[in-house]
Short mmCIF file of the C-alpha atoms (twelve columns), coordinates in Angstrom:
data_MODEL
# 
_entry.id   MODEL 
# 
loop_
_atom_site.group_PDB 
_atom_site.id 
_atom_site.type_symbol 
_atom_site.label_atom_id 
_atom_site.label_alt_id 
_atom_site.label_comp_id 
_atom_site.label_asym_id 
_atom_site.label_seq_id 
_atom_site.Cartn_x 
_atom_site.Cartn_y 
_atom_site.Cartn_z 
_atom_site.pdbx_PDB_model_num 
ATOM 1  C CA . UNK A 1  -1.595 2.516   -10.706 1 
ATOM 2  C CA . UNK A 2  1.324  4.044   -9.121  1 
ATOM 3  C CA . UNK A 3  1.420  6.650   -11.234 1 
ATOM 4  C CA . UNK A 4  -2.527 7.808   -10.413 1 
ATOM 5  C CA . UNK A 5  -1.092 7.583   -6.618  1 
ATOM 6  C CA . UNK A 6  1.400  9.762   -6.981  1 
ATOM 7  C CA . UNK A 7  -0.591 12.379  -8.700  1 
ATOM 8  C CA . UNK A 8  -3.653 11.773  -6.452  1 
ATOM 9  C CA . UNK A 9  -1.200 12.152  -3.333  1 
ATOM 10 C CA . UNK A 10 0.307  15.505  -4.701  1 
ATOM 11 C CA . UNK A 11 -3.148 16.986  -5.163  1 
ATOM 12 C CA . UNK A 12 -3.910 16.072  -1.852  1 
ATOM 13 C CA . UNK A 13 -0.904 17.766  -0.601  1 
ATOM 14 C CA . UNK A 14 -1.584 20.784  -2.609  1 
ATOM 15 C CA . UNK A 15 -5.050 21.157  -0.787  1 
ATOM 16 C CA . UNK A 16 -3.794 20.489  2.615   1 
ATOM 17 C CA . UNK A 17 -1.110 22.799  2.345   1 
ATOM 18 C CA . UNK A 18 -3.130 25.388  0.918   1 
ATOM 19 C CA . UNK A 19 -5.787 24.603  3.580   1 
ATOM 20 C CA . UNK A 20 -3.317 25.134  6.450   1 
ATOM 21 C CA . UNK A 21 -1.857 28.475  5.122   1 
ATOM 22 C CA . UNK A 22 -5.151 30.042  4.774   1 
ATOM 23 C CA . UNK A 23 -6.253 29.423  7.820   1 
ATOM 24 C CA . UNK A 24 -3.181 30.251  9.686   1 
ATOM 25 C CA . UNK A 25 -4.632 31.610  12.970  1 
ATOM 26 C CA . UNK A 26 -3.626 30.382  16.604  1 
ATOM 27 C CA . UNK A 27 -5.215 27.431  17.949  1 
ATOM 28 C CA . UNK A 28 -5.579 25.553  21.342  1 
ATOM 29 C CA . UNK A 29 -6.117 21.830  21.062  1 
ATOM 30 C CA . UNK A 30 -7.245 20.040  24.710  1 
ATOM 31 C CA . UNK A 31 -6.764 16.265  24.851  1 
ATOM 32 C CA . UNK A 32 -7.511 15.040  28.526  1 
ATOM 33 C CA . UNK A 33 -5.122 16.103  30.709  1 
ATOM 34 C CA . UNK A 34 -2.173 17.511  27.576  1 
ATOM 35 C CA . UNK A 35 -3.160 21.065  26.234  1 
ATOM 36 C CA . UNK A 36 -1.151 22.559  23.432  1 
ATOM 37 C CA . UNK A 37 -1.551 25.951  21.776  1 
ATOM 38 C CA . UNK A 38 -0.263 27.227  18.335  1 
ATOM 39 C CA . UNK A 39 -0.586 27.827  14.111  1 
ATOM 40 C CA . UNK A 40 -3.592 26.094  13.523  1 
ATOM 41 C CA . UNK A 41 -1.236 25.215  10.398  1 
ATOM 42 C CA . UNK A 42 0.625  23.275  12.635  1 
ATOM 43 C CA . UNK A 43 -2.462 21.636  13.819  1 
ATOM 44 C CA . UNK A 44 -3.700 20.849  10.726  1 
ATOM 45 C CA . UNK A 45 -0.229 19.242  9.110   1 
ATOM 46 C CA . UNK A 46 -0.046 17.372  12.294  1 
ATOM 47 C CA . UNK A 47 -3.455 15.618  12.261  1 
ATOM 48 C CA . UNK A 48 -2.681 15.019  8.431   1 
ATOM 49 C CA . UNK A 49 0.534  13.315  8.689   1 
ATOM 50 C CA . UNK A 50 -0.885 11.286  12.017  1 
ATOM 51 C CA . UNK A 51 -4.384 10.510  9.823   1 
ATOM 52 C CA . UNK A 52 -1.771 8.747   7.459   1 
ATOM 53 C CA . UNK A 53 -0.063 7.036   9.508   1 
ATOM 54 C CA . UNK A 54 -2.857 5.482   10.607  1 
ATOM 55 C CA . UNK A 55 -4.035 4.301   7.374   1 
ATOM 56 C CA . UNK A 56 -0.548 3.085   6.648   1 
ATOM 57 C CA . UNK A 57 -0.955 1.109   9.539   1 
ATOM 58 C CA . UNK A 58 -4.541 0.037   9.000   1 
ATOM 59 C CA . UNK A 59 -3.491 -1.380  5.544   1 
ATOM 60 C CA . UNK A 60 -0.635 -3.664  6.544   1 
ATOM 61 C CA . UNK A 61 -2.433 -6.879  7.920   1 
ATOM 62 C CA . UNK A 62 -4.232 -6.767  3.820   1 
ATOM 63 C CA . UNK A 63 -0.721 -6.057  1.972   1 
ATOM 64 C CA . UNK A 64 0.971  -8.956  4.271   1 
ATOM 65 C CA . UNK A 65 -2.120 -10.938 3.337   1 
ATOM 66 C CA . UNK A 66 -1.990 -10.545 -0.122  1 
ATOM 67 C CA . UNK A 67 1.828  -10.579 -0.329  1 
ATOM 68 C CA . UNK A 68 1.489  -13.852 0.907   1 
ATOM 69 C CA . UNK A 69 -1.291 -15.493 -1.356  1 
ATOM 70 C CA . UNK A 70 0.700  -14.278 -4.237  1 
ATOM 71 C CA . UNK A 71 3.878  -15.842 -2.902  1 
ATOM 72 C CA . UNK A 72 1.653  -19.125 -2.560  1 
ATOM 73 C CA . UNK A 73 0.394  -18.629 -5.990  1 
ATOM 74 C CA . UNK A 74 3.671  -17.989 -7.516  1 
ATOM 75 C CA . UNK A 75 5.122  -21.276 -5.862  1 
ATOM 76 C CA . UNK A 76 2.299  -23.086 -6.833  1 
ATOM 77 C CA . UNK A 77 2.514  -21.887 -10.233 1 
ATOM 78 C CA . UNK A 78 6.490  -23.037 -10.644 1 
ATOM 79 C CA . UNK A 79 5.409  -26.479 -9.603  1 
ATOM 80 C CA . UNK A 80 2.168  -26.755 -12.059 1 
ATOM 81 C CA . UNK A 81 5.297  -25.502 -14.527 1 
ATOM 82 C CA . UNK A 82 7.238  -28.327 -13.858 1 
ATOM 83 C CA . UNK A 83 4.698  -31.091 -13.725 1 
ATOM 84 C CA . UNK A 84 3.897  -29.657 -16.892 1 
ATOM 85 C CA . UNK A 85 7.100  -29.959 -18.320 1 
ATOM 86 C CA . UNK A 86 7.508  -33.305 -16.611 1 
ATOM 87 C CA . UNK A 87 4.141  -34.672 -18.974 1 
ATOM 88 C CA . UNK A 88 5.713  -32.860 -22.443 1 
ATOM 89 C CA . UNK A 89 8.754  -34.955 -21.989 1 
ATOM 90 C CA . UNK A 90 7.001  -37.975 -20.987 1 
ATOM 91 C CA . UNK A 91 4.954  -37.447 -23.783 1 
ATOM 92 C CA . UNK A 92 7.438  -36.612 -26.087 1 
ATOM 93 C CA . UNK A 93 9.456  -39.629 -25.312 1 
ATOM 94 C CA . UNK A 94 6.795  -42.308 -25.679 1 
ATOM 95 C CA . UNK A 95 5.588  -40.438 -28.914 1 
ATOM 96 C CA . UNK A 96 9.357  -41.415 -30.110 1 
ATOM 97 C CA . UNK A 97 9.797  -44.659 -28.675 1 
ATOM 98 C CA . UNK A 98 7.022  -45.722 -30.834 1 
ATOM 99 C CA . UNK A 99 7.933  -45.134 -34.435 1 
# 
């Protein structure tokens, strides 16, 4: 999966960047009262890398979610593990004890 990211992310970047250079003119960009003027390129790789950001962000709360449920899982697994164990040995000794 990783893998598919990587190459999905490098496309991306490809496009973007290719985007930006081709449409290199200047640019003024009003936000209430703050005005700045430049490279649209600059413009565009700015609202890029502040676009991801923002998903980066959006997707924490569901990554700390499931990072937990799999610790949960993993604990509950080691104990199901051991009470498993626990039963083979039990098992195994009264299987013994009565020959």
């Amino acid at each position: 999966m990783n893998q598919f990211s990587l190459i999905g992310f490098l496309i991306l970047a490809v496009v973007i960047a290719t985007f930006s250079i081709q449409n290199s003119g200047e640019a003024i960009v009003t936000f209430i009262w703050w005005q700045f003027q430049g490279s649209l390129v600059v413009v565009i790789l700015i609202s890029t890398a502040l676009g991801a950001i923002m998903a980066i962000f959006l997707s924490l709360p569901g990554t700390f979610r499931l990072r937990m449920r799999l610790r949960e899982q993993t604990q509950r697994i080691a104990e199901l593990e051991q009470q498993l164990q626990e039963r083979e040995t039990t098992h195994t000794s009264d299987m013994s004890g009565t020959r």
